[in-house]
C-alpha positions as CSV (number, residue, x, y, z in Angstrom):
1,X,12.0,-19.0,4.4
2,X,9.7,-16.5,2.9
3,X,8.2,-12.6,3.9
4,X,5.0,-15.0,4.9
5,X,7.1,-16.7,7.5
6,X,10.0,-14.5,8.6
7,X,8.2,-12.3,11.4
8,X,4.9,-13.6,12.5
9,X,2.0,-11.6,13.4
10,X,1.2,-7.7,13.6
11,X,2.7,-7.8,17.0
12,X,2.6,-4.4,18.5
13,X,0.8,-2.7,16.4
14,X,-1.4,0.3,17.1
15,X,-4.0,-1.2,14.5
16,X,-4.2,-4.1,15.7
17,X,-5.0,-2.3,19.5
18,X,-7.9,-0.1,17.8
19,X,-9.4,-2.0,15.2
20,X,-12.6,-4.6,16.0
21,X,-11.8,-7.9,15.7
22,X,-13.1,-8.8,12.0
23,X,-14.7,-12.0,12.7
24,X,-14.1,-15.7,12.4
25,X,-12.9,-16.8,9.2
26,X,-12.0,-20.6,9.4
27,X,-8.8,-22.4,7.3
28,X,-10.4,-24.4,4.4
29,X,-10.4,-27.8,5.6
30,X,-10.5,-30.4,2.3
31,X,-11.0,-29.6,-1.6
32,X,-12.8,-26.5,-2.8
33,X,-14.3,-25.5,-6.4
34,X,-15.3,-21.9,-7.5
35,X,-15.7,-19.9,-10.6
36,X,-12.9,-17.9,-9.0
37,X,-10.2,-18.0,-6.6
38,X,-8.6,-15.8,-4.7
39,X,-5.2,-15.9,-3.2
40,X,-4.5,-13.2,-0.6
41,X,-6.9,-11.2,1.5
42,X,-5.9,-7.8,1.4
43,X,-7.3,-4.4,-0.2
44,X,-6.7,-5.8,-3.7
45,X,-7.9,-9.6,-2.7
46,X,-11.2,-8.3,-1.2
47,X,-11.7,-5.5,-3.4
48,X,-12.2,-8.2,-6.4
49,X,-14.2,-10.8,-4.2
50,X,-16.5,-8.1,-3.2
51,X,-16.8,-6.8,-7.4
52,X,-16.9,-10.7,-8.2
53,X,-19.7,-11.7,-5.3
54,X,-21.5,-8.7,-6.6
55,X,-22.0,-9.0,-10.1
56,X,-23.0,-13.2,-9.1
57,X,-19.8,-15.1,-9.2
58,X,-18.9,-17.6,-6.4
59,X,-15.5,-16.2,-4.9
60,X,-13.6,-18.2,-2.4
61,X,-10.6,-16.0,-1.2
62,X,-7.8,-18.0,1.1
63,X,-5.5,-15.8,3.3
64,X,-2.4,-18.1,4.3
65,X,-2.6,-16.2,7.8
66,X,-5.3,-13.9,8.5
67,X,-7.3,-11.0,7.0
68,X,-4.6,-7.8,6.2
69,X,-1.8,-9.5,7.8
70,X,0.2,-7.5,4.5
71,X,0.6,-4.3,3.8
72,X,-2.6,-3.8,3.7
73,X,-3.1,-4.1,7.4
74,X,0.4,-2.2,8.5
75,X,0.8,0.5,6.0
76,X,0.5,4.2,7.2
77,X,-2.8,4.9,6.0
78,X,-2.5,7.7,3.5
79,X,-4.6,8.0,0.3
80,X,-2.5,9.8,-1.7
81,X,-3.7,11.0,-5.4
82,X,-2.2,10.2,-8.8
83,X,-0.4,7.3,-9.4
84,X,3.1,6.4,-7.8
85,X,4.9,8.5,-10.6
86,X,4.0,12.4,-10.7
87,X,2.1,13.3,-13.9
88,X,4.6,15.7,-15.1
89,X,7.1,12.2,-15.4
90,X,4.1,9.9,-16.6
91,X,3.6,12.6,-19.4
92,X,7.5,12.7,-20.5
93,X,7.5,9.1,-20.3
94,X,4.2,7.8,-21.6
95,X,2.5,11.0,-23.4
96,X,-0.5,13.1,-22.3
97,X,-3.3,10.6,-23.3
98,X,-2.0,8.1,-21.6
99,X,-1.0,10.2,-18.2
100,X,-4.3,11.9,-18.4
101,X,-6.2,7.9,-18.4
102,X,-3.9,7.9,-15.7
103,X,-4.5,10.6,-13.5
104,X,-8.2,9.4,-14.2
105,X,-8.5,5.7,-12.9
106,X,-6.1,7.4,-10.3
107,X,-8.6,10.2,-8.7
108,X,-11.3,6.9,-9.5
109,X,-9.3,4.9,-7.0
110,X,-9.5,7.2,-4.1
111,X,-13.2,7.9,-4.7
112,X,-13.9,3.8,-4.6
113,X,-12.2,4.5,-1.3
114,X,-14.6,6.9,-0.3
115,X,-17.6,4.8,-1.6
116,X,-16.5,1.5,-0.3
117,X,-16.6,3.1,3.3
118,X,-19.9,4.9,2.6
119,X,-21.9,2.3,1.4
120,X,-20.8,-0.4,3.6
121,X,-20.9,1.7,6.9
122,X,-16.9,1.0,7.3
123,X,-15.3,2.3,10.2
124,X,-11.7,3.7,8.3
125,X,-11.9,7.3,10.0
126,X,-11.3,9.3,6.9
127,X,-9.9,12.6,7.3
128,X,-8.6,15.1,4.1
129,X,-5.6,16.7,3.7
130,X,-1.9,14.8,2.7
131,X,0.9,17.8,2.9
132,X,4.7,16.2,0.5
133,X,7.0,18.4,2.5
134,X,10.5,18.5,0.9
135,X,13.5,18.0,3.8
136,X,16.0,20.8,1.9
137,X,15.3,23.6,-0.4
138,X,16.5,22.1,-3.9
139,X,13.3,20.0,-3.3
140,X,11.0,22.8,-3.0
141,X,11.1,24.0,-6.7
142,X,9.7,20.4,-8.1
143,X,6.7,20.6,-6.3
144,X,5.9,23.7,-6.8
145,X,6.3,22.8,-10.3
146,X,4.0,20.1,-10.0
147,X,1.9,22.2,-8.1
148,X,1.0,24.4,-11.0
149,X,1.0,21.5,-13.7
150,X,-2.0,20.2,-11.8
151,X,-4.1,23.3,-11.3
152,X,-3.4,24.5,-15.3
153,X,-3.2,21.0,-16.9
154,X,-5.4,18.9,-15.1
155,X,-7.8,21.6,-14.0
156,X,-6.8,19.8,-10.0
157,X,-7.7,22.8,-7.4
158,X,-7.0,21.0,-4.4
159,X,-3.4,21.3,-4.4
160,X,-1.4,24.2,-3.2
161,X,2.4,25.2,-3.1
162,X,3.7,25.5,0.6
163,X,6.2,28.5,1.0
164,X,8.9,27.6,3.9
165,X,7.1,29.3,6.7
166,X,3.7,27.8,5.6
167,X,5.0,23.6,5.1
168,X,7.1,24.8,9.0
169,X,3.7,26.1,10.1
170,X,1.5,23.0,9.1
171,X,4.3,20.3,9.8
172,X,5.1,22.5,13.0
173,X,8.8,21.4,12.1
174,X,11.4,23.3,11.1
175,X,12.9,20.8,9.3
176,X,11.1,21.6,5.6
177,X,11.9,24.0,3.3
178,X,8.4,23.8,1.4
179,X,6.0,21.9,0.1
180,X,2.8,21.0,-1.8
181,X,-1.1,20.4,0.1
182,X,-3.3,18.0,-1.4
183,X,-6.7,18.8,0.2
184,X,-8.6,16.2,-1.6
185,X,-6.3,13.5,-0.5
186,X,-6.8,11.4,2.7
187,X,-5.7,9.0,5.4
188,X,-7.6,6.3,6.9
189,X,-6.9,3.6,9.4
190,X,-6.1,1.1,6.8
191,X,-6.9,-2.5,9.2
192,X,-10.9,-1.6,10.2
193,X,-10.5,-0.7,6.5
194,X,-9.8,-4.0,5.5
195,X,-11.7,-5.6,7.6
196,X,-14.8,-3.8,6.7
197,X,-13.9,-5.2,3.0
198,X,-14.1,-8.8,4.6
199,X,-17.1,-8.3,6.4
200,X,-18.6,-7.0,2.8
201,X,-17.5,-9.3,0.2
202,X,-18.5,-12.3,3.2
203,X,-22.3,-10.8,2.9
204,X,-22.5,-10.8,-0.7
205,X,-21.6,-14.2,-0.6
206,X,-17.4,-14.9,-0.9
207,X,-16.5,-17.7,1.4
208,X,-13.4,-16.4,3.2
209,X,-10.5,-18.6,4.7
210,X,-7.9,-17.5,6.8
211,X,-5.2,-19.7,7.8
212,X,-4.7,-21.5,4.1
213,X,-1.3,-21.1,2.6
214,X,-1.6,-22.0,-1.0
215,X,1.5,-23.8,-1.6
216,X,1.3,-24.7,-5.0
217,X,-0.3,-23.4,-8.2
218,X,-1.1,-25.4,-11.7
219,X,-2.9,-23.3,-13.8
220,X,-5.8,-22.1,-12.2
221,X,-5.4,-25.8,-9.8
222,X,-4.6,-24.5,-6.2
223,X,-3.1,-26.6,-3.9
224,X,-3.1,-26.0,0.0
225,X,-2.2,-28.4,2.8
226,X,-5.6,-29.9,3.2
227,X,-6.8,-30.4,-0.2
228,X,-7.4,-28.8,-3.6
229,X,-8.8,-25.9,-5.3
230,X,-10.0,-25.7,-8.9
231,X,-11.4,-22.6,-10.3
232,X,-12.3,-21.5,-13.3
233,X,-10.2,-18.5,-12.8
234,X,-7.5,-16.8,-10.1
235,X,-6.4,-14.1,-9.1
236,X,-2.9,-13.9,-7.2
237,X,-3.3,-10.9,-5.0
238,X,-0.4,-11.7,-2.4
239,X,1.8,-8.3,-3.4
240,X,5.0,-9.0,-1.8
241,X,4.4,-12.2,0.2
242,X,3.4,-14.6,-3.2
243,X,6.2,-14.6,-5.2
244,X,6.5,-18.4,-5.4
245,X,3.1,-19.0,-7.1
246,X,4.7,-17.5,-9.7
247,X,7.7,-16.9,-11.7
248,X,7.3,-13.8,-13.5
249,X,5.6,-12.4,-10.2
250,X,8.6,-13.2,-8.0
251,X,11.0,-11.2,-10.8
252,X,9.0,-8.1,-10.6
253,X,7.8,-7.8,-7.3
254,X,9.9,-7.2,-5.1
255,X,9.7,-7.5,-1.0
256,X,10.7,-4.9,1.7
257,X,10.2,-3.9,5.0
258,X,9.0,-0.9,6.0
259,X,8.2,0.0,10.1
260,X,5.8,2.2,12.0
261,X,5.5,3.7,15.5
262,X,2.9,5.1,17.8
263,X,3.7,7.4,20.5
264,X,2.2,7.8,23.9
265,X,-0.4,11.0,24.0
266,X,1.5,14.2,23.5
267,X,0.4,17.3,25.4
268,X,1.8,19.6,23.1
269,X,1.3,17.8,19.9
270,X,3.6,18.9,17.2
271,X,0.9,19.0,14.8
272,X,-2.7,21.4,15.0
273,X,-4.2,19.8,12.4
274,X,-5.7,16.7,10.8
275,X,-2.9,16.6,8.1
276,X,-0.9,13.4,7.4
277,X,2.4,13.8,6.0
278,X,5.1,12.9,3.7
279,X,8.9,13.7,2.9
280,X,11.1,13.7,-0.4
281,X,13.3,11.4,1.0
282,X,14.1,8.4,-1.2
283,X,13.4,6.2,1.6
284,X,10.2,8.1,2.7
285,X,9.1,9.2,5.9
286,X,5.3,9.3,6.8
287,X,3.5,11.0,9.7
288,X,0.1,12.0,10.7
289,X,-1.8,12.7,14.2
290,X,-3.9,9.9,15.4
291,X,-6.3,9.3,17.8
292,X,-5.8,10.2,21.8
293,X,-3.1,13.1,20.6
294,X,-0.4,10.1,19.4
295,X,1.8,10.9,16.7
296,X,2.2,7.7,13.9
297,X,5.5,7.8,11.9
298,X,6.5,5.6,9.7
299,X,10.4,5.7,8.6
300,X,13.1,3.7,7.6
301,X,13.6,0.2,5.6
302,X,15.4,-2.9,5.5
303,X,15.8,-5.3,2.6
304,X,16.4,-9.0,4.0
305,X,13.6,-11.2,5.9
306,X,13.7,-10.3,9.1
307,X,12.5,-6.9,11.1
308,X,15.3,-5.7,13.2
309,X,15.6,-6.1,17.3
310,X,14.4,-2.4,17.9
311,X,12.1,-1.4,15.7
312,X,11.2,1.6,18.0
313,X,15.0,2.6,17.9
314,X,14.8,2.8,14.8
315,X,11.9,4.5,13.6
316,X,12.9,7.0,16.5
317,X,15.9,8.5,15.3
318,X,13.9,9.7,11.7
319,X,11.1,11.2,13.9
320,X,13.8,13.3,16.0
321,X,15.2,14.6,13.3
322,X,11.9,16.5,12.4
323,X,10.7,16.4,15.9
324,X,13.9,17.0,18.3
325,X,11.6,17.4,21.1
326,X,10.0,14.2,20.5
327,X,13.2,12.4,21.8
328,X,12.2,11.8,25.2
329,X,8.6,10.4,24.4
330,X,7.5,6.9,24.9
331,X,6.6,4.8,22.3
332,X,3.9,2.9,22.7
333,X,3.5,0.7,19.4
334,X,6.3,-0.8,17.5
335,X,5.9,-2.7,13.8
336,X,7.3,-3.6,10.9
337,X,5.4,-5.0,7.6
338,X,6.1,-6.2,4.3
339,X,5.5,-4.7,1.2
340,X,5.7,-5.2,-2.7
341,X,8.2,-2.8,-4.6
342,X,9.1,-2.8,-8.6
343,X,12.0,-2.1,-10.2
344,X,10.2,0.8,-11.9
345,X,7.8,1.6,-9.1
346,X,4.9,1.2,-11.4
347,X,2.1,-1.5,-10.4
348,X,2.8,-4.8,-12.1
349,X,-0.6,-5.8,-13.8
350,X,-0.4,-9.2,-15.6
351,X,-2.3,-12.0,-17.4
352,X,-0.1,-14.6,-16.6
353,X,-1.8,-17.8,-17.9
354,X,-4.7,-18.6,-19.3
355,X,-7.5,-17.9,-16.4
356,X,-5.2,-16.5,-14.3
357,X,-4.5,-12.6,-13.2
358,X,-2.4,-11.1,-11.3
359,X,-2.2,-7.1,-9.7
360,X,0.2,-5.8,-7.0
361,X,4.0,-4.1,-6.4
362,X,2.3,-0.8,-5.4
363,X,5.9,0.4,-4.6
364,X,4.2,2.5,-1.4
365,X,1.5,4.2,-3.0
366,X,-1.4,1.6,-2.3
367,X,-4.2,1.9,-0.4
368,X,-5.9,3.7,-3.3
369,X,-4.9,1.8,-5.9
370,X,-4.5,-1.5,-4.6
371,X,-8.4,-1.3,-3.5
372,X,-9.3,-0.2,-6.9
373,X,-7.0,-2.9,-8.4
374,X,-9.3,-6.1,-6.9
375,X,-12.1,-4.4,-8.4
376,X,-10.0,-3.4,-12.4
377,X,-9.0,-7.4,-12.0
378,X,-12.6,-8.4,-11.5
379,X,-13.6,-5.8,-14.5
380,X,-11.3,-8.1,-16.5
381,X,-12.5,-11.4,-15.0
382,X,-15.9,-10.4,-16.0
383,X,-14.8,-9.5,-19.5
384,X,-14.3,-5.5,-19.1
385,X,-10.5,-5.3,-20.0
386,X,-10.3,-1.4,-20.5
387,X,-8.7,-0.5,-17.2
388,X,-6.7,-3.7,-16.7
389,X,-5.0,-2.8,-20.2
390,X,-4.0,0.2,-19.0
391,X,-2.3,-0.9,-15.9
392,X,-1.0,-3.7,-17.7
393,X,1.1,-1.3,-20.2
394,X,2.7,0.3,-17.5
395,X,6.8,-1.3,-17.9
396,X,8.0,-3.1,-14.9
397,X,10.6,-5.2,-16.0
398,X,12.4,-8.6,-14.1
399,X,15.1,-8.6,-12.0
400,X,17.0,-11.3,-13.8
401,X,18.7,-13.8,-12.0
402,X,16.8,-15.7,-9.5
403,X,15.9,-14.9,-6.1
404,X,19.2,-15.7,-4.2
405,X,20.5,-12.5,-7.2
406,X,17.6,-10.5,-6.7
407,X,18.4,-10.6,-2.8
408,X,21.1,-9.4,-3.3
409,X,20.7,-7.0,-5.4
410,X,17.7,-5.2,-4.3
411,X,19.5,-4.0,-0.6
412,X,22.5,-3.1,-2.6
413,X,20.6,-0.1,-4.6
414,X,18.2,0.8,-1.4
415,X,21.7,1.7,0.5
416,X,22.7,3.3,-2.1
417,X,19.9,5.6,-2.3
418,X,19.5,5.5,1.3
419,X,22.7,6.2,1.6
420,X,22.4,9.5,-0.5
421,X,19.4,10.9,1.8
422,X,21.9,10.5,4.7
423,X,24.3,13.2,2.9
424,X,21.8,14.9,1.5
425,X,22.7,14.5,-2.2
């Protein structure tokens, strides 16, 4: 069994309730040709069909279950800037050249974001405003840190240092110690986002197919359960669900779970504003306000293939902790999702065979860049290799061993880390 299988469909989730149904995409019944395939229909999947159908290619994009059934369709909806790794780190451990083309292509991913919605009359709800609150006051000191790197070094004046009172005032929880405000990040809801991608890339011309589980891959020679699909060029953009289309893939990218809960309308909301959230926690806790006074939080992990029993339960317990007079609210959405992790927490970019490409393990920090990766993979389709380079140089090595090792390795480090948030280490 595989993430794709383990745990069904979006069930319960507070997307799913708000978000127009994206329209009829049938399975791909027989064989198929195209200049380029697509496997997976998520940001990065449709990000790339739409770049491709643009600039003239014929796309065909196959989805083994439906449009933003991963990640993409489950995540908590923050557009956060910079990449996964603060620049301060990027510039010990690549240089400043190299973290400034960063921090670039970076601040270029949230404003494709921005544009995609814009010009294609997409529904996401965008508001501004992502507050990294740390949980105890030894965390205060690196983002304030960071803080200041950004407003000197990278000229960046939308970010701010939060003082204890002010991240207690803004998270209205006593629970932080400080903090850093990112006014020119955002959060959107990330399903009518996706599906507004669909509905785009399907006018300028990508034939989209939900329901077709490629189950085989030679070269750029899909196979399915109907048929056949030969292209003259793929792109595997299945993040954490794919990893048996390909070897190196499946040693990079790793799968997790991560869960989300809506609660019933709040008459005293804990939150005034529009702000979405996120902690220091190694295993990181997301909030934000959402629409009808309901508070979304997203918190804890687990590491094997299925969700557990009670998601609610425990997704609960993180959101007390912050919120202790939350404990008696109802929750009215409960659901877990699947994403794609690396070992080094830097997106694994690749040219794995001739013809065929391959972008994803956004390690949590993907909405952004996982919509700009479709269209940097498309770039490098069409010839462009610049920013696909870049990406690409980022190290993410294997976790050697096989899947049955990399099973068991993966949980082990999680509860250890995990483990070390609990006691506040």
């Amino acid at each position: 069994m595989t993430p794709l299988h383990a745990n069904g469909p979006v069930a319960g989730s507070w997307y799913e309730a708000t978000a127009e149904a994206p329209g009829s995409y049938p399975p791909l019944d027989g064989d198929a040709t195209a200049d380029v395939a697509v496997v997976g229909a998520g940001f990065t999947g449709l990000s790339a069909a739409l770049a491709l159908a643009e600039a003239g290619a014929d796309v065909v994009v196959v989805e083994a279950r439906k449009v933003g059934f991963g990640a993409s369709g489950r995540n908590g909806g923050q557009v956060g800037s910079g990449q996964r790794h603060d620049q301060i780190s990027l510039e010990a451990d690549h240089g400043k050249a190299t973290a400034r083309a960063l921090w670039d292509l970076a601040e270029a991913a949230k404003g494709e974001v921005r544009r995609l919605i814009a010009e294609h009359g997409i529904d996401a709800g965008w508001r501004n405003g992502v507050a990294n609150v740390a949980r105890r006051e030894k965390g205060v000191a690196p983002l304030h840190a960071l803080a200041d790197h950004m407003r000197r070094a990278y000229g960046y004046k939308a970010v701010e240092p939060l003082d204890r009172r002010a991240a207690r005032a803004l998270a209205g929880s006593d629970d932080v110690a400080g903090g850093l405000l990112d006014r020119d990040a955002g959060h959107i809801h990330p399903l009518r986002f996706v599906h507004g991608l669909a509905r785009a890339a399907r006018a300028q011309g990508a034939r989209l197919h939900e329901g077709t589980e490629v189950t085989g891959r030679e070269g750029t020679t899909l196979r399915t359960a109907t048929g056949t699909i030969r292209a003259r060029k793929v792109l595997l953009a299945t993040n954490g669900y794919g990893g048996g289309l390909d070897a190196s893939v499946a040693a990079r990218v790793l799968p997790i779970n991560s869960f989300v809960i809506v609660t019933e309308p709040l008459p005293e909301p804990p939150i005034a504003g529009e702000m979405a959230f996120a902690d220091d926690r190694f295993v990181v806790n997301y909030w934000r306000m959402v629409e009808g006074n309901r508070l979304l939080f997203g918190g804890g992990e687990s590491y094997g293939l299925r969700f557990p029993r009670d998601i609610a339960a425990k997704v609960r317990r993180p959101m007390t902790d912050l919120y202790p007079a939350l404990a008696g609210a109802r929750i009215e959405h409960a659901w877990g999702g699947t994403l794609g992790i690396t070992w080094s927490r830097n997106p694994y970019f690749a040219k794995l065979d001739d013809g065929v490409w391959s972008a994803g393990g956004y390690s949590g920090h993907g909405v952004a860049l996982a919509t700009l990766g479709g269209r940097i993979a498309a770039e490098a389709m069409l010839g462009d290799t610049a920013r696909f380079e870049l990406m690409a140089g980022l190290p993410v090595p294997p976790v050697r061993g096989g899947p049955w090792v990399r099973r068991a390795l993966v949980p082990l480090a999680m509860h250890f880390y995990a483990t070390r948030d609990r006691l506040g280490l």
